[in-house]
VEXLORO-889067 format. One line per field, with one value per atom (N, C-alpha, C): residue in one letter; atom name; x, y, z. Coordinates in steps of 0.05 Angstrom, whole numbers. Example, Ala and Ser with C-alpha at 12.3 -4.5 7.8 and 13.67 -1.06 7.14 Angstrom:
BEGIN
residu: (a/a/a/s/s/s) .
atome: (N/CA/C/N/CA/C) .
u: (264/246/264/257/273/258) .
v: (-114/-90/-66/-45/-21/1) .
w: (156/156/156/142/143/157) .
***
This chain:
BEGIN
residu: (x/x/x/x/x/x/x/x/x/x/x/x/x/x/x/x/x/x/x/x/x/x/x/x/x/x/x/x/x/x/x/x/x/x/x/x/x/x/x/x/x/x/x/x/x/x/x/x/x/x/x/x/x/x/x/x/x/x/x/x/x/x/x/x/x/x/x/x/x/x/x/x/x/x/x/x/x/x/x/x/x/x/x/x/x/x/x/x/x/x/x/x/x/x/x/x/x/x/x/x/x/x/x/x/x/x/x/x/x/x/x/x/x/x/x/x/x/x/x/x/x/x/x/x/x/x/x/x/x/x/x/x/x/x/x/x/x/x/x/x/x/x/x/x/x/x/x/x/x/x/x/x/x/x/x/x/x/x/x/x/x/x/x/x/x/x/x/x/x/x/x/x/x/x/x/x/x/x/x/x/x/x/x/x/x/x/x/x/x/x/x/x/x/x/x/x/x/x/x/x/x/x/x/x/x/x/x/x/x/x/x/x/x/x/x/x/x/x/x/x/x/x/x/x/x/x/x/x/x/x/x/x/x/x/x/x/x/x/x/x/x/x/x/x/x/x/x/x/x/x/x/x/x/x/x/x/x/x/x/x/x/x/x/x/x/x/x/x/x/x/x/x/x/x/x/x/x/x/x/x/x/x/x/x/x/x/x/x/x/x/x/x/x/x/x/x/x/x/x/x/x/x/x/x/x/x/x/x/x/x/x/x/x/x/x/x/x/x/x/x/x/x/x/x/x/x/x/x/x/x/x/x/x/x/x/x/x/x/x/x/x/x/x/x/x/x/x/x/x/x/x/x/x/x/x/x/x/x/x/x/x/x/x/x/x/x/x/x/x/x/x/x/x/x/x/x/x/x/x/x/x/x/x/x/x/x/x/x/x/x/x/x/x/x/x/x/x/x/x/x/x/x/x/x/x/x/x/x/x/x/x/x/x/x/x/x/x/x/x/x/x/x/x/x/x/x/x/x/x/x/x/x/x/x/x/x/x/x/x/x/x/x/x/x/x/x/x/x/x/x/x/x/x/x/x/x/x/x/x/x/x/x/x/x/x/x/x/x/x/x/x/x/x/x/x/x/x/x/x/x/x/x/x/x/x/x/x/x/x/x/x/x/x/x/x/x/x/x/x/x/x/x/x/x/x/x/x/x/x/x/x/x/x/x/x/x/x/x/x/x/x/x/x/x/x/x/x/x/x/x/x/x/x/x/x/x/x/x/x/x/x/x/x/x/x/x/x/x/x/x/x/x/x/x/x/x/x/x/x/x/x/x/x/x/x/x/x/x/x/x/x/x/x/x/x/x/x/x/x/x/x/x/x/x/x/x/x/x/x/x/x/x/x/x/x/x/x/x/x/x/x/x/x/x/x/x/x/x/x/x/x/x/x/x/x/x/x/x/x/x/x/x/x/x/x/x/x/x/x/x/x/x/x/x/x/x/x/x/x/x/x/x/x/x/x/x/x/x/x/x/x/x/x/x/x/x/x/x/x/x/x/x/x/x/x/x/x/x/x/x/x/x/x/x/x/x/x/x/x/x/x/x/x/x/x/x/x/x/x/x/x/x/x/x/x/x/x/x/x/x/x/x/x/x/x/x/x/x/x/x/x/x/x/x/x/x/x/x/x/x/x/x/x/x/x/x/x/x/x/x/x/x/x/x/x/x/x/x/x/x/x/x/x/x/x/x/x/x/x/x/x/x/x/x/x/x/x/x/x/x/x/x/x/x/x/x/x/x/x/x/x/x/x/x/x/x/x/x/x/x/x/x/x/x/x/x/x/x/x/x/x/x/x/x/x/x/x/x/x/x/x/x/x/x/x/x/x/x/x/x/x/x/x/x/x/x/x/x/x/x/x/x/x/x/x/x/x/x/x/x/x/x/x/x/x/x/x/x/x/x/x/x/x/x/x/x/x/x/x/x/x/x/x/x/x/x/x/x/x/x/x/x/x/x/x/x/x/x/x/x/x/x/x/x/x/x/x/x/x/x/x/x/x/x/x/x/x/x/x/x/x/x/x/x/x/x/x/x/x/x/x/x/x/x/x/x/x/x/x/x/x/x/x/x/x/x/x/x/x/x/x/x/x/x/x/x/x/x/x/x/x/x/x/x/x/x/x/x/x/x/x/x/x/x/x/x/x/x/x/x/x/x/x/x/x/x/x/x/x/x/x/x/x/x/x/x/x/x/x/x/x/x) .
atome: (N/CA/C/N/CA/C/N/CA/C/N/CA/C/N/CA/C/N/CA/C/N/CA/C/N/CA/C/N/CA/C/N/CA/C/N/CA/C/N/CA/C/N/CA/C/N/CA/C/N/CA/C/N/CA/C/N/CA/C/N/CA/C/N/CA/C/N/CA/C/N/CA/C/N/CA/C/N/CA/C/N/CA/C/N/CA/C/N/CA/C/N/CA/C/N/CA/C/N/CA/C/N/CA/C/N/CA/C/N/CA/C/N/CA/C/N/CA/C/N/CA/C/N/CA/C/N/CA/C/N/CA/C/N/CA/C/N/CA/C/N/CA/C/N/CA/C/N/CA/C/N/CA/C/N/CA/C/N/CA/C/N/CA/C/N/CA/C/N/CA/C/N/CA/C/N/CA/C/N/CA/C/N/CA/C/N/CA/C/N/CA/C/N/CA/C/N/CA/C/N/CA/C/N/CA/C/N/CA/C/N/CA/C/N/CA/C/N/CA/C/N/CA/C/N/CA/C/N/CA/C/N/CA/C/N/CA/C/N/CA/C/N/CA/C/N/CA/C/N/CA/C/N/CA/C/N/CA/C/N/CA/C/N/CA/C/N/CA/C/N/CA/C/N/CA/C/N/CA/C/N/CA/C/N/CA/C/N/CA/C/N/CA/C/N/CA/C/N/CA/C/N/CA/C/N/CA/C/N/CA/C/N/CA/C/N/CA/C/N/CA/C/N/CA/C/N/CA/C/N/CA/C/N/CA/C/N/CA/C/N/CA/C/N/CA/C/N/CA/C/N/CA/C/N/CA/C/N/CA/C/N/CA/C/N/CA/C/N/CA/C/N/CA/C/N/CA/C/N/CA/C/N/CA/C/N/CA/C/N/CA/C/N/CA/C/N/CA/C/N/CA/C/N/CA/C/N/CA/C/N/CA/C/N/CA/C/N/CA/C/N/CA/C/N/CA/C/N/CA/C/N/CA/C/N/CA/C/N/CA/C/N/CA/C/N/CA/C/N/CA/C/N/CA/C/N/CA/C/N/CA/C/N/CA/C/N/CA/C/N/CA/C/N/CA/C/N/CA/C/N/CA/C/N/CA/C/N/CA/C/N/CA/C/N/CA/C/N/CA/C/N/CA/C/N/CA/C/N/CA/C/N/CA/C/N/CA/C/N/CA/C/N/CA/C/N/CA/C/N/CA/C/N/CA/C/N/CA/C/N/CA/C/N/CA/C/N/CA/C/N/CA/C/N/CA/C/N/CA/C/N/CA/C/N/CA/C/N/CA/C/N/CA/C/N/CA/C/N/CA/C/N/CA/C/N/CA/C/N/CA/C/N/CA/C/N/CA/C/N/CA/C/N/CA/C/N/CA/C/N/CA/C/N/CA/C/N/CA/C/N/CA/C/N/CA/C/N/CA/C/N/CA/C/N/CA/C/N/CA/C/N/CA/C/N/CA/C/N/CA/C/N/CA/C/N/CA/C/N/CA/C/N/CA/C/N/CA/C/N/CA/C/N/CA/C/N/CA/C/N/CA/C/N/CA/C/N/CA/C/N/CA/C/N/CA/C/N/CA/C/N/CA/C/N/CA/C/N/CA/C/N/CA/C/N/CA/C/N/CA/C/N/CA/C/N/CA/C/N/CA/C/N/CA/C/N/CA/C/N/CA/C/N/CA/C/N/CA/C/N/CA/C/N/CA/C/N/CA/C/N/CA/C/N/CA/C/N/CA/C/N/CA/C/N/CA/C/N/CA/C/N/CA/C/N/CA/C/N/CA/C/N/CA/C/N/CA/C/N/CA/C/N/CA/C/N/CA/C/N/CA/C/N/CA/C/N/CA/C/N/CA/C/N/CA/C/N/CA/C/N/CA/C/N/CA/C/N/CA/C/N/CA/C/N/CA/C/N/CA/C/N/CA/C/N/CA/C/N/CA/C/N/CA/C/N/CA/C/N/CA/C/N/CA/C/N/CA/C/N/CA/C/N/CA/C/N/CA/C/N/CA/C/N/CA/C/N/CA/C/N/CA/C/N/CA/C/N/CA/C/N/CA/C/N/CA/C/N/CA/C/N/CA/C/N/CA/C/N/CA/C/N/CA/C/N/CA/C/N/CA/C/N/CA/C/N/CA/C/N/CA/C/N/CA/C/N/CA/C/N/CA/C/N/CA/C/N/CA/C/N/CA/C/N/CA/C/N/CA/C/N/CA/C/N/CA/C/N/CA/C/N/CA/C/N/CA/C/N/CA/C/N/CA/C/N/CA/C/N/CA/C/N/CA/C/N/CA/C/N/CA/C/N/CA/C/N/CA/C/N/CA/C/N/CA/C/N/CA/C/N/CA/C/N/CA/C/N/CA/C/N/CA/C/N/CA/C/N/CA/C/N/CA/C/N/CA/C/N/CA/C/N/CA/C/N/CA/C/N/CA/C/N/CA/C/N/CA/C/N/CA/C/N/CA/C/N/CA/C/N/CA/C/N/CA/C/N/CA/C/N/CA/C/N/CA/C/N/CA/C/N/CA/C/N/CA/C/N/CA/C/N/CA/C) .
u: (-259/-279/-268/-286/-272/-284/-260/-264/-254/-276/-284/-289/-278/-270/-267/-291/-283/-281/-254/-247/-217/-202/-181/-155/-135/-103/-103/-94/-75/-54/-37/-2/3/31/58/57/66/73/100/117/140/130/112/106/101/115/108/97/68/61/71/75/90/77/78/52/48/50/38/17/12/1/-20/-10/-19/-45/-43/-60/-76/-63/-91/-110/-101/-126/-153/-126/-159/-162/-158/-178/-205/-192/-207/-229/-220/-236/-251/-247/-268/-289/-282/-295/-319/-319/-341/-334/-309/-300/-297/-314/-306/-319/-327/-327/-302/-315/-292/-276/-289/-280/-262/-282/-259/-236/-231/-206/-195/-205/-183/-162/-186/-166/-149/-158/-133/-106/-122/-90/-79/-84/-73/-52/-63/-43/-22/-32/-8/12/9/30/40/45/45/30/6/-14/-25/-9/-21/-26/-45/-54/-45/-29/-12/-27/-24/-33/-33/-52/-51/-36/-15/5/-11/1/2/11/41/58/51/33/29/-1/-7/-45/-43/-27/-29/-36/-10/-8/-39/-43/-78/-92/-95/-112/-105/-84/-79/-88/-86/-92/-128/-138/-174/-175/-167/-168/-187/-209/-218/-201/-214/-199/-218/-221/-234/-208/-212/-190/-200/-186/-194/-174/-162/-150/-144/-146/-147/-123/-100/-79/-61/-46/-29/-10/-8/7/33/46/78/94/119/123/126/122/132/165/175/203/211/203/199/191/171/163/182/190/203/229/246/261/271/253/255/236/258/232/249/229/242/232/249/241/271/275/303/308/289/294/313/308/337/353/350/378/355/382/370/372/389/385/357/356/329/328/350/352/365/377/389/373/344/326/329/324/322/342/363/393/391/381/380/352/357/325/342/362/359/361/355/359/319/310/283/263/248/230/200/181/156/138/145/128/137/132/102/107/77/71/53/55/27/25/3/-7/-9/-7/-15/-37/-55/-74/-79/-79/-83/-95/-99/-110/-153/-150/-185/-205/-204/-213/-227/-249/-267/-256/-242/-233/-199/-188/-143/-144/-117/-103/-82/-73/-50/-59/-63/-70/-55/-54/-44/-48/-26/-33/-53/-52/-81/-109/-112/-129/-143/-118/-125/-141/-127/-140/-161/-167/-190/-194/-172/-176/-207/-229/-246/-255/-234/-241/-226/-202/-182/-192/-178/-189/-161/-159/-134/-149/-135/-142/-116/-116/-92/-97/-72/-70/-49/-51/-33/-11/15/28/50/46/61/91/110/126/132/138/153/170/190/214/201/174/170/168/170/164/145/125/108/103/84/83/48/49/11/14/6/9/-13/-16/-44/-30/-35/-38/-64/-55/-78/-77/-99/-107/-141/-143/-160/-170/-195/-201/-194/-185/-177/-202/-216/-239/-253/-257/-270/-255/-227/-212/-216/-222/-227/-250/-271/-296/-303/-286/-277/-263/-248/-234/-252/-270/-293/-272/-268/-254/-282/-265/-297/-293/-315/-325/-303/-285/-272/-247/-246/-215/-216/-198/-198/-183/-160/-139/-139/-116/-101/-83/-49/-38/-19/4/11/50/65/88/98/117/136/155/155/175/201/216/230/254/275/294/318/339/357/374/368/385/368/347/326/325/331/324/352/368/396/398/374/379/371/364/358/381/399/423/437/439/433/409/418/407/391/383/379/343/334/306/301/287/281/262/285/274/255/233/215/193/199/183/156/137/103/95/74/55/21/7/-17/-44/-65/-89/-105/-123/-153/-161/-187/-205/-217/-235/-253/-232/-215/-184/-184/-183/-181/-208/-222/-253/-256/-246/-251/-243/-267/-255/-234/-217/-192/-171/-177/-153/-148/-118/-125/-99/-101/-83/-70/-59/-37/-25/-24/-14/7/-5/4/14/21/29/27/10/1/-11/-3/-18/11/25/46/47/58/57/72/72/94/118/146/167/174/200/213/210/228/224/196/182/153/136/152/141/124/132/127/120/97/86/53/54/36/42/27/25/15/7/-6/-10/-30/-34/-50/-49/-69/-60/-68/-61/-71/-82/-81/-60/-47/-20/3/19/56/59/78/81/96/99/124/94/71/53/42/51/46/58/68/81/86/108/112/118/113/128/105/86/68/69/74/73/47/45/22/4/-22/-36/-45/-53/-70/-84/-102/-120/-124/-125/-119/-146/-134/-160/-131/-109/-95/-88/-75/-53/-27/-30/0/20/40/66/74/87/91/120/133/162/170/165/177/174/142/145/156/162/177/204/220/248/249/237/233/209/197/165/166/184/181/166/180/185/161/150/131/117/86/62/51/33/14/-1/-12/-34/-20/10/26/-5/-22/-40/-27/-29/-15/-26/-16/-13/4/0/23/26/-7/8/19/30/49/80/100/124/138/147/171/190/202/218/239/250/274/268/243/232/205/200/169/157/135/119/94/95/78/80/102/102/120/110/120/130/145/157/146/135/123/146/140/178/160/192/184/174/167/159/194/186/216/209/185/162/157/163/147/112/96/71/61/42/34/10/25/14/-19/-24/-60/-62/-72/-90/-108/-92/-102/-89/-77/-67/-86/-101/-124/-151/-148/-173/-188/-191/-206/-230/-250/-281/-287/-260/-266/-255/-242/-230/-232/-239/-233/-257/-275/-293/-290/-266/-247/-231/-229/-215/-231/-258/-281/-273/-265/-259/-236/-209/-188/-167/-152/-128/-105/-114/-86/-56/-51/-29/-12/-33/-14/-16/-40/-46/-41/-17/2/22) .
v: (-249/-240/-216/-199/-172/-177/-167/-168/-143/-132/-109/-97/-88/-87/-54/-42/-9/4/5/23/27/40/55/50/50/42/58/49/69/67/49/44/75/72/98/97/110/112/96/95/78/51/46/14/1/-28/-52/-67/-79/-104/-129/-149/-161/-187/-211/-222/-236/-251/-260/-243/-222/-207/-198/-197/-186/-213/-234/-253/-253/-247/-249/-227/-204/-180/-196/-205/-215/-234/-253/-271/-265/-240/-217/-212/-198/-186/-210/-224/-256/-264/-259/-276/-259/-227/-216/-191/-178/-155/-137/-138/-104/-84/-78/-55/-32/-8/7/6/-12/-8/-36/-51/-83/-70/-59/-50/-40/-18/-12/-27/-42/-63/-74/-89/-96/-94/-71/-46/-40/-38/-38/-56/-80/-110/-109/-93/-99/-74/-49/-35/-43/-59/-62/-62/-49/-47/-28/-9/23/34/49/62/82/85/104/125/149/172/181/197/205/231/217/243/264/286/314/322/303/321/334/320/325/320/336/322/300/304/273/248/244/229/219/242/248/230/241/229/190/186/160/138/154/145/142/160/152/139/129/112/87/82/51/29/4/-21/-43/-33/-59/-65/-94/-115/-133/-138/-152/-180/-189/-206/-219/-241/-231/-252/-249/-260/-236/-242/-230/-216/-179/-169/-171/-170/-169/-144/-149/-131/-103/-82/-51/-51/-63/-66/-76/-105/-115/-98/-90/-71/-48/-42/-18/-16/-37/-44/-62/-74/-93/-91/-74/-47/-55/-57/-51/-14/-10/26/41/24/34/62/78/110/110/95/93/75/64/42/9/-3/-32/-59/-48/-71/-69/-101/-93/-84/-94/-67/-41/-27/-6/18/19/42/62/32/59/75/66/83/108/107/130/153/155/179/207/204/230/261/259/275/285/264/266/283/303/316/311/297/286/307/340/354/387/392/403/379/371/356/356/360/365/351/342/320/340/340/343/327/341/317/328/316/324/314/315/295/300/273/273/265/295/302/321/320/352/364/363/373/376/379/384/406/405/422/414/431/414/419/390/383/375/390/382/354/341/304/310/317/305/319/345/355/337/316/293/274/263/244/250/273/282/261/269/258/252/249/237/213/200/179/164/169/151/114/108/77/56/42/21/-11/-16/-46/-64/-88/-117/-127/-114/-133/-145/-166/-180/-165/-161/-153/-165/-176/-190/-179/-187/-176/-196/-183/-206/-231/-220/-242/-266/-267/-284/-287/-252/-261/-240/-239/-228/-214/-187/-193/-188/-183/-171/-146/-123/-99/-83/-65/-56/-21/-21/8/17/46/77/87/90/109/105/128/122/104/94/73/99/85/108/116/97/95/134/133/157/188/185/201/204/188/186/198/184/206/231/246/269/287/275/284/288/262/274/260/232/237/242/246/250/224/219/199/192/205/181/166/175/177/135/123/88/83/96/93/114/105/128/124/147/148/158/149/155/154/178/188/186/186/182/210/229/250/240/260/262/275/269/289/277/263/250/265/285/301/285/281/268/242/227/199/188/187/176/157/144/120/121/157/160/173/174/169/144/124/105/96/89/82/63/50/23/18/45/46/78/70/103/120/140/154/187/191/183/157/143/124/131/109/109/82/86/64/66/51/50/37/46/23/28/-1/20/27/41/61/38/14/-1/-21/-19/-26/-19/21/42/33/31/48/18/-14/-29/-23/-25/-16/-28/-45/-52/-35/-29/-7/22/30/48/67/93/122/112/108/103/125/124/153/147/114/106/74/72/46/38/16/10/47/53/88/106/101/129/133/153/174/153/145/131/142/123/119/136/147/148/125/102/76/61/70/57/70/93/105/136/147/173/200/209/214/203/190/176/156/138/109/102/83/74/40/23/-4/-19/-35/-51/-88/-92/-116/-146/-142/-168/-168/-142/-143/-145/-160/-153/-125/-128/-95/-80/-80/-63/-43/-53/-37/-16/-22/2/18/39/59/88/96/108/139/149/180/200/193/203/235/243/278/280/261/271/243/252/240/250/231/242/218/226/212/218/187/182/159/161/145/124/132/111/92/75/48/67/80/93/73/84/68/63/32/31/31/31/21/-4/-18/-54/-58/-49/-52/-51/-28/-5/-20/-33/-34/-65/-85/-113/-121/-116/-126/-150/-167/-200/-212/-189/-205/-190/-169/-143/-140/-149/-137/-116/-107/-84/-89/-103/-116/-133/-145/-153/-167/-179/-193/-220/-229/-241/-271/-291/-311/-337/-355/-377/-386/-388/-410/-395/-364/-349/-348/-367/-362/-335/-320/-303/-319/-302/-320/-332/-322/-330/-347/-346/-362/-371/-383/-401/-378/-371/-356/-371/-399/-411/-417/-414/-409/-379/-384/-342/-359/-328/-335/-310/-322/-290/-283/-259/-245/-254/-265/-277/-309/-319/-343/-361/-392/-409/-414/-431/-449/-428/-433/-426/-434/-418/-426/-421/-436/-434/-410/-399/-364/-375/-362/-352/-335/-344/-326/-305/-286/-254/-246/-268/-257/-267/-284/-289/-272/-250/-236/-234/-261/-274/-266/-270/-256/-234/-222/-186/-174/-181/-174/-189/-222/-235/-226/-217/-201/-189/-168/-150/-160/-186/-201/-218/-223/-238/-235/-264/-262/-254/-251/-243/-257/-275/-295/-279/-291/-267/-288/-308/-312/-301/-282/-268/-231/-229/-201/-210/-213/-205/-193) .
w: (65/84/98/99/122/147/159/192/200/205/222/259/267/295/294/299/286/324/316/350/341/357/359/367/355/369/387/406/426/431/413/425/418/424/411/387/368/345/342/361/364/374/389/399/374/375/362/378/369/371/374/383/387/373/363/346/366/386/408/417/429/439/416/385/366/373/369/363/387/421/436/443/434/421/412/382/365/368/385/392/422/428/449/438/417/402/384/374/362/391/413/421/441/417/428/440/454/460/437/417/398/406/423/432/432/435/443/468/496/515/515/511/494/491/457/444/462/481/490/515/527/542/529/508/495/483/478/476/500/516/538/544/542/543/523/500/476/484/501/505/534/555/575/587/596/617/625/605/608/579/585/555/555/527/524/518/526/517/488/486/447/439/429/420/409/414/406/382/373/357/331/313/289/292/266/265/247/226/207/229/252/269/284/293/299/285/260/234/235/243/235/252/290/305/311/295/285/264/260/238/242/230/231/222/238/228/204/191/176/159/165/154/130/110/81/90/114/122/149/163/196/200/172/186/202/221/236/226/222/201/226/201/199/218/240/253/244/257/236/235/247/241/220/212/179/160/168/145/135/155/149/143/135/142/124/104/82/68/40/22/3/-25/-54/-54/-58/-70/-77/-107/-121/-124/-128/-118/-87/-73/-57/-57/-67/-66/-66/-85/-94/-83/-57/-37/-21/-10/2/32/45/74/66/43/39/42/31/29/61/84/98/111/103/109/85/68/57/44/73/75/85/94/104/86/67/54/42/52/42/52/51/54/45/61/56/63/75/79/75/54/47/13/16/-14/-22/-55/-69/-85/-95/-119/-145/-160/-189/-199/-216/-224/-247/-268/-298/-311/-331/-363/-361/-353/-371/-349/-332/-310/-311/-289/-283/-270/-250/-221/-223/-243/-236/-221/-216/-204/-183/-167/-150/-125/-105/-78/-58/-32/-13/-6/0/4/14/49/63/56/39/31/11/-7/-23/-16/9/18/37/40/58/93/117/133/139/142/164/144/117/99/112/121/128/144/142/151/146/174/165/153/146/120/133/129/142/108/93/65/65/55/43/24/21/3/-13/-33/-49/-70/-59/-88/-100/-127/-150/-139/-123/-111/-89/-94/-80/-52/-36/-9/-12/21/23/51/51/82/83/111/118/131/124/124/133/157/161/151/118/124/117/130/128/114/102/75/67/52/35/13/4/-19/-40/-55/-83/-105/-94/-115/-96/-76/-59/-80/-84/-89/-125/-133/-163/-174/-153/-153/-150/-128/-121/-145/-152/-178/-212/-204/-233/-257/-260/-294/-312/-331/-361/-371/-388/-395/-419/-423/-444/-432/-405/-394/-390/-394/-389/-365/-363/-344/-324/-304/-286/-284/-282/-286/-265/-254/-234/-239/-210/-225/-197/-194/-164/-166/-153/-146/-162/-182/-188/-181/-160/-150/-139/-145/-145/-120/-113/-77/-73/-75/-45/-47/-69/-76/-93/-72/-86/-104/-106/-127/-151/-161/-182/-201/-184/-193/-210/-206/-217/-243/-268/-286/-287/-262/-264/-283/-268/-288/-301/-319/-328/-317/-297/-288/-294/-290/-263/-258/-241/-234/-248/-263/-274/-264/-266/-259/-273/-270/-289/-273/-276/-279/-289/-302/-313/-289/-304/-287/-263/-281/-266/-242/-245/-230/-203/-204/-193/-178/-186/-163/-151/-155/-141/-112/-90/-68/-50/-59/-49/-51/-77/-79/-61/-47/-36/-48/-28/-26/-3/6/30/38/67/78/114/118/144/136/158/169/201/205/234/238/267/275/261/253/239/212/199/176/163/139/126/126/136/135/104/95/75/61/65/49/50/63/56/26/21/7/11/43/42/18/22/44/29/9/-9/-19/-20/-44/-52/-66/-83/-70/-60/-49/-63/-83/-91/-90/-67/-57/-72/-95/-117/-137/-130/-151/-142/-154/-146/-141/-118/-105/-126/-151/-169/-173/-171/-186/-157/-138/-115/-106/-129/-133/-111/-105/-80/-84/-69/-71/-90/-95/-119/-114/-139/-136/-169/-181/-207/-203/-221/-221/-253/-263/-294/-307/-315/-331/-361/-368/-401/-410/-430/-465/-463/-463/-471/-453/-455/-428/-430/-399/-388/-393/-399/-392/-360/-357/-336/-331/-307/-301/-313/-308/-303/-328/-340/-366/-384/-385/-394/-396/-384/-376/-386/-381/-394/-391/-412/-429/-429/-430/-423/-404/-386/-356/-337/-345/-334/-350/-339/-358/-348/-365/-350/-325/-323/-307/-278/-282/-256/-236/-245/-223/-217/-184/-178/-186/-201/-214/-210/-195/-197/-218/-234/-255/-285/-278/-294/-283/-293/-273/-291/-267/-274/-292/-325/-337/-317/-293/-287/-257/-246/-227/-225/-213/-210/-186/-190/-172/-164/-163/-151/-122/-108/-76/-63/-38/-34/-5/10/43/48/74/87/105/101/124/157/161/191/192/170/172/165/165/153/124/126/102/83/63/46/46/29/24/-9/-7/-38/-46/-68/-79/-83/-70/-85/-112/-126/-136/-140/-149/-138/-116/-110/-85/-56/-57/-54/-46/-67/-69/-96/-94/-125/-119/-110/-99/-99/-94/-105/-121/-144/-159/-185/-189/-210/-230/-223/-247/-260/-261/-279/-298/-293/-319/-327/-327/-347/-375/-390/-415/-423/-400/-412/-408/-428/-418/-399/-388/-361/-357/-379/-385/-412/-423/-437/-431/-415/-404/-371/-381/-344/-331) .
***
């Protein structure tokens, strides 16, 4: 179910939410305050009692802080500290607190997309020219990785399907195809062999334009972090996160099934499609229960991730225990 509350953050770009406070917003807001003047009381409560003023520094920043809220989840996302803080993104390093100790070498601005293959519209785009700020909109997804934990994530971006359209593929194109910055000064972990580098990723087309899927550009009201995947990503929240690919500098469209990473590296263990499945265990673990960061308990994996209602129509007729 989406839950919609279309008004405006006003914390800091530095303020965290606190999930106490996180939860009596929205129960503020459930019990009839969505207004804009609602929200903003409530924001008020969640930064101390004063509303913080709207930064200046950047316009991205700008862009993030208009952002709508419609939510595809109304569980209570996960602190920005967690988030940011406990990242797979082996382009920096393969521990999972390591990534964000090594950004400083990273440059997320100036960045351009590439867009190629079996398209009306290529050429190379400024990210936010990509994502065309007044699309922007935050989403509360669920985000699943392989290892079994998970968190709830409100980022900003665009539905990708908006951007796909914009782009025009031609009618033979099946897939989309996607590439992570290649540059080992900036991304120390591509130093390391551990995958073949440059990062790919894949989806079909009818994949792409489901409107869950998005372009990522924020997290909570700020610009994505380095280890979140600056200054683009890729979010499709019914899949294991290996398939929400970071750092994107190309884009291209194909007739064929792109190669993916994981795939690519052990076909056993990594399918194309990575939709989230309990009753598929990882050869080396059971993926029928997950831990959300911050929780003790484990809980038991949904299906899809539990966005079976909007998504399980894409696999009509297809055994997704061997297309997984």
């Amino acid at each position: 179910m989406l839950i919609r509350t279309p008004a405006t953050s006003q914390a800091k770009e530095s303020d965290v939410t606190p999930e106490h406070l996180f939860r009596a917003r929205r129960r503020f807001l459930q019990l009839g305050a969505g207004s804009a003047l609602g929200w903003a009381a409530a924001s008020s409560l969640a930064v101390g009692g004063l509303l913080a003023p709207v930064s200046a520094k950047a316009r991205e920043v700008e862009m993030l802080k208009a952002a709508k809220w419609p939510g595809s989840t109304d569980e209570p996302p996960t602190t920005l500290k967690d988030i940011t803080t406990y990242n797979n993104f082996y382009e920096l390093s393969t521990s999972k607190d390591g990534p964000q100790h090594e950004t400083e070498n990273f440059k997320p601005a100036p960045w351009s997309v590439e867009v190629s293959g079996l398209v009306n519209n290529p050429g190379t785009y400024d990210v936010w020219d990509l994502v065309k700020k007044d699309q922007l909109e935050q989403r509360i997804y669920r985000h699943r990785c392989v290892e079994a934990w998970s968190m709830v994530v409100p980022w900003v971006g665009v539905s990708l399907a908006d951007v796909v359209k914009r782009l025009d593929p031609q009618t033979s194109a099946k897939y989309i195809a996607f590439e992570t910055l290649l540059d080992p000064e900036q991304l120390p972990g591509q130093n390391r062999q551990v995958l073949q580098w440059p990062y790919v990723e894949g989806l079909r087309l009818d994949e792409a334009l489901n409107p869950l899927a998005m372009l990522v550009v924020g997290v909570y009201d700020q610009t994505l972090p380095p280890q979140n995947g600056a200054p683009i990503r890729l979010v499709v929240p019914w899949k294991y996160g290996f398939k929400a690919i970071k750092s994107i500098v190309r884009i291209s469209f194909t007739e064929e099934e792109p190669p993916t990473s994981w795939n690519r590296s052990a076909p056993r263990e990594y399918g194309f499609y990575a939709n989230v499945n309990p009753g598929v265990n990882h050869p080396r673990w059971s993926q029928a229960k997950e831990r959300r960061i911050g929780d003790f308990l484990r809980r038991k994996t949904e299906m899809f991730n539990g966005y079976g209602d909007e998504v399980a129509g894409l696999y009509t007729g297809m055994d997704l225990t061997r297309s997984f």
